[in-house]
N, C-alpha and C positions, 0 to 999 in steps of 0.2 A: 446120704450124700450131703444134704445141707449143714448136718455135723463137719464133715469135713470142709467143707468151702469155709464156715464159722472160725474155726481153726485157722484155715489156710489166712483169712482175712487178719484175724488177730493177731498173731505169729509176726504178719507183716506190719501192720500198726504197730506192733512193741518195735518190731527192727527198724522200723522208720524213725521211730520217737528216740531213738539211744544213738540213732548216728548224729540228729541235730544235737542234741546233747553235749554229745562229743564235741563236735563241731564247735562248741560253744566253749569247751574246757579252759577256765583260766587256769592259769599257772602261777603258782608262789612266785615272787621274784624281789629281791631286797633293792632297794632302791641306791643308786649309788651316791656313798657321801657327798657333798656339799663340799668341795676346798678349793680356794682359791689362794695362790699363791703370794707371799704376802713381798712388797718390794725394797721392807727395810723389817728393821728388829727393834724391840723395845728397849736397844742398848745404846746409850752413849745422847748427843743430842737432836734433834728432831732433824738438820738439816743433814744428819746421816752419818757423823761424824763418828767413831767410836773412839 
């Protein structure tokens, strides 16, 4: 019988320790570009003129 309760006890420590785990899961995720909209173009002269 103390075989089995040793079992029963272990069983449940691994299933304990695998949900925090989980719990814990990062996930890949790409980060989103960097843009900011720009309010003129490198054409023509500075004061926006083309």
């Amino acid at each position: 019988m103390s075989v089995r309760v040793l079992l029963a006890g272990a069983s449940i420590a691994i299933l304990a320790s695998v949900s925090a785990q989980a719990a814990d899961l990062i996930i890949p995720t790409t980060p989103e570009p960097i843009y900011e909209a720009a309010g003129f173009n490198w054409e023509g002269l500075y004061a926006g003129v083309r």
